[in-house]
ChimeraX commands (.cxc) that place a marker at each C-alpha (Angstrom):
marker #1 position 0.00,0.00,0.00 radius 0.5
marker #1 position 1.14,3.40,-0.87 radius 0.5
marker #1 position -0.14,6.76,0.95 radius 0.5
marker #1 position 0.72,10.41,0.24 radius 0.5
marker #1 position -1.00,13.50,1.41 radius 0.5
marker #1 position -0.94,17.26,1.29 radius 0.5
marker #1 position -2.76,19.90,2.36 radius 0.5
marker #1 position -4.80,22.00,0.46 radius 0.5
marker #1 position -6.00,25.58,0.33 radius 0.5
marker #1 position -9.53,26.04,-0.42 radius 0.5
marker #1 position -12.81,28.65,0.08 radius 0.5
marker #1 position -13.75,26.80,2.83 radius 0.5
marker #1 position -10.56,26.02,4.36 radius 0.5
marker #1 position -7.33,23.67,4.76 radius 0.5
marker #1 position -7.93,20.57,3.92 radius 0.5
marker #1 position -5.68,17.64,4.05 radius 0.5
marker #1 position -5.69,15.57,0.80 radius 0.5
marker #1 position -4.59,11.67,1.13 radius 0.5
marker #1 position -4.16,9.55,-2.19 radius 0.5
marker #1 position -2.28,6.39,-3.38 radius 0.5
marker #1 position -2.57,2.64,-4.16 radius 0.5
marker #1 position -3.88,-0.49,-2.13 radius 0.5
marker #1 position -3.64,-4.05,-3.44 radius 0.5
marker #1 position -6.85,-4.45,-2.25 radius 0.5
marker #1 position -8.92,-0.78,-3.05 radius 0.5
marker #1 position -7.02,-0.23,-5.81 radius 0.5
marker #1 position -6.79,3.86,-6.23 radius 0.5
marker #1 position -8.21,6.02,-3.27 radius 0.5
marker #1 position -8.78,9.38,-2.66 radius 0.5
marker #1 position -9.88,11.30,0.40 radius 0.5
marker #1 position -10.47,14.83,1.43 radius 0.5
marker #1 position -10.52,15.78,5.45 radius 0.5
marker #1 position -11.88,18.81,6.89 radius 0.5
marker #1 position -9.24,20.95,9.33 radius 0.5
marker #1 position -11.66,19.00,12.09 radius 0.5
marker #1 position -11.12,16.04,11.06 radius 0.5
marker #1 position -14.29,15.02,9.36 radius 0.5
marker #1 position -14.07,13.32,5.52 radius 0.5
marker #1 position -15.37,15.08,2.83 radius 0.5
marker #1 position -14.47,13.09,0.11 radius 0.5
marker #1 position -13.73,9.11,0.27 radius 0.5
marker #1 position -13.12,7.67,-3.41 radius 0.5
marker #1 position -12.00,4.33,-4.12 radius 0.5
marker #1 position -11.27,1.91,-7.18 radius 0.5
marker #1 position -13.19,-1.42,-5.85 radius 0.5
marker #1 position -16.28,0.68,-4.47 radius 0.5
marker #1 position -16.42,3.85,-6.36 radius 0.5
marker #1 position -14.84,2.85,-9.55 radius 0.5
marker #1 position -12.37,5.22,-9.39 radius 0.5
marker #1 position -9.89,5.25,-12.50 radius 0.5
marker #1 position -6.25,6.19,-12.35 radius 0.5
marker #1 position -7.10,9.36,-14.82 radius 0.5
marker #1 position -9.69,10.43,-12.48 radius 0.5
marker #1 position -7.59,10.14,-9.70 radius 0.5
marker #1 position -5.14,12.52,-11.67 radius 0.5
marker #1 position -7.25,14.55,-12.65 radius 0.5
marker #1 position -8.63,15.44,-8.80 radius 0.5
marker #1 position -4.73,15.95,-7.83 radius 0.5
marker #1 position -4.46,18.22,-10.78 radius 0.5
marker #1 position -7.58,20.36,-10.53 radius 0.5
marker #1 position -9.47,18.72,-13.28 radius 0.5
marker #1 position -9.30,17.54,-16.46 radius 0.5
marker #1 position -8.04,20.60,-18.47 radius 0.5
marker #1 position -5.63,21.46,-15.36 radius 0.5
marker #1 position -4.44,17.78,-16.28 radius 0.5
marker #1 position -3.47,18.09,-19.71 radius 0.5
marker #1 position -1.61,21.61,-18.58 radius 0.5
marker #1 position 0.13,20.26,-15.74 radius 0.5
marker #1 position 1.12,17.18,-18.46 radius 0.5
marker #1 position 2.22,19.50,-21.12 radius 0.5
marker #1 position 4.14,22.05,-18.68 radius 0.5
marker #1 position 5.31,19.23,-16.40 radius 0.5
marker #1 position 4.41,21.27,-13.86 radius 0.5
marker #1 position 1.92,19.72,-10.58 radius 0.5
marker #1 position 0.69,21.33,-7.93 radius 0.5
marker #1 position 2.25,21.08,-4.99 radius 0.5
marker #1 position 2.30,17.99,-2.77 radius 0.5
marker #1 position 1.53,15.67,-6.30 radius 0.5
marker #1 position 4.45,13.80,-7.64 radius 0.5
marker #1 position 4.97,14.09,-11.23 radius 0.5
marker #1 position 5.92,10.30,-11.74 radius 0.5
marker #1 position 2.70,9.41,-9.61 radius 0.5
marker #1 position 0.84,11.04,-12.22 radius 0.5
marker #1 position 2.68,8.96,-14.60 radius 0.5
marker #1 position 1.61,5.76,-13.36 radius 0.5
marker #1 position -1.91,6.71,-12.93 radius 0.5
marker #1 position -2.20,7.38,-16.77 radius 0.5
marker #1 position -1.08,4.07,-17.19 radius 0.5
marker #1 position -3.23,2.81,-14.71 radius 0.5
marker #1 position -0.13,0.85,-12.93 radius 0.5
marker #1 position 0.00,0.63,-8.97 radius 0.5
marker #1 position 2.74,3.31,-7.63 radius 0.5
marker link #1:1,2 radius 0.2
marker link #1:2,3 radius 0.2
marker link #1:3,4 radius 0.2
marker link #1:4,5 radius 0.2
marker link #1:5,6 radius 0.2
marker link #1:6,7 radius 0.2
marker link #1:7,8 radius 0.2
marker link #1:8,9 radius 0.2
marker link #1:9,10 radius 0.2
marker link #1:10,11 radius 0.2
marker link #1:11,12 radius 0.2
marker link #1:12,13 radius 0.2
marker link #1:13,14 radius 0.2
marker link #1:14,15 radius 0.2
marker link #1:15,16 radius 0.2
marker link #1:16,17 radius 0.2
marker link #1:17,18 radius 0.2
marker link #1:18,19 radius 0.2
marker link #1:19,20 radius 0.2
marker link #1:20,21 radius 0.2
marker link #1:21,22 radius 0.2
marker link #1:22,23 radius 0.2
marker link #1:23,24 radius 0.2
marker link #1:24,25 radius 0.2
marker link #1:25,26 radius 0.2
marker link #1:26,27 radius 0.2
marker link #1:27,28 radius 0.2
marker link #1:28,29 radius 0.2
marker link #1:29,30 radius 0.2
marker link #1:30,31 radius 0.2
marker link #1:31,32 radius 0.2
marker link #1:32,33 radius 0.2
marker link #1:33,34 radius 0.2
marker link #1:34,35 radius 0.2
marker link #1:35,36 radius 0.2
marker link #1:36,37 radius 0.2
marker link #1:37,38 radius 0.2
marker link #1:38,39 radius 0.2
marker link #1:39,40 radius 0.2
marker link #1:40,41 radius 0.2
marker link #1:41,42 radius 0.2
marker link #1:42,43 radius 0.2
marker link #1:43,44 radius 0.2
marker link #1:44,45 radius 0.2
marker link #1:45,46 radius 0.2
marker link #1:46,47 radius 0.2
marker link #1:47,48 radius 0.2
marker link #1:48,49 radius 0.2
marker link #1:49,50 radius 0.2
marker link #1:50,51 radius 0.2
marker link #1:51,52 radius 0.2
marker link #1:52,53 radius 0.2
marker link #1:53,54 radius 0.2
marker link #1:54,55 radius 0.2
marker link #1:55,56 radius 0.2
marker link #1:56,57 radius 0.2
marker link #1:57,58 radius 0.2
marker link #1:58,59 radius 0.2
marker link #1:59,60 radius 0.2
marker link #1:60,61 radius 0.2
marker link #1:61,62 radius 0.2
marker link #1:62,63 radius 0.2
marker link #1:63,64 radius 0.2
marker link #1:64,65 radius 0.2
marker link #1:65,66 radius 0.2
marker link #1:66,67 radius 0.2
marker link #1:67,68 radius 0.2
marker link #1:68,69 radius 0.2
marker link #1:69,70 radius 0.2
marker link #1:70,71 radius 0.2
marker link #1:71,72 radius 0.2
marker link #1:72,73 radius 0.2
marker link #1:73,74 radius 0.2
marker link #1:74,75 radius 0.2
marker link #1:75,76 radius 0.2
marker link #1:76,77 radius 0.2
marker link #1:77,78 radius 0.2
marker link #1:78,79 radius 0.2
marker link #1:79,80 radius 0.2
marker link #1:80,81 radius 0.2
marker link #1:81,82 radius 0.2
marker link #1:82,83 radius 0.2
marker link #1:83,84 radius 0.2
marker link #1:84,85 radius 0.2
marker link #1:85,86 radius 0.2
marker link #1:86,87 radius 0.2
marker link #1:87,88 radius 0.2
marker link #1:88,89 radius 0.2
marker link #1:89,90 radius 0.2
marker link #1:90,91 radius 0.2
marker link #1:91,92 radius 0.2
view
């Protein structure tokens, strides 16, 4: 099992973001609250999750994708060569 996070600025607060790869779940994705609470909990086995859709959440979307790809640049907190193996839906 892999597991990154970062935190996040948003409207409505810091938020710490947690992603990676489980043998079991596959991709996953979550999203807590400064309190502690999850806002978002995405997953490959339960949610279907995709390793382009889990790039393109890191990223900001899908056209923030295809910039960040083009510019090699990520936002901070997402490794480039994560990114990599998510488009080629391979574990990381």
């Amino acid at each position: 099992m892999s597991r990154y996070w970062f935190q996040k600025q948003t409207a409505n607060g810091d938020i710490t973001v947690s992603y990676g790869y489980d043998h079991a779940l596959g991709y996953f994705y979550q999203e807590e609250s400064a309190d502690g609470a999850l806002l978002t909990d995405l997953d490959s086995l339960f949610g279907g999750l995709t390793g382009v859709q889990l790039a393109e959440r890191l990223c900001g979307g899908e056209n923030a994708l295809i910039d960040c790809m083009a510019a090699t640049t990520y936002p901070a907190g997402v490794n480039p060569q994560h990114v990599s193996a998510m488009m080629l839906d391979l574990p990381f």
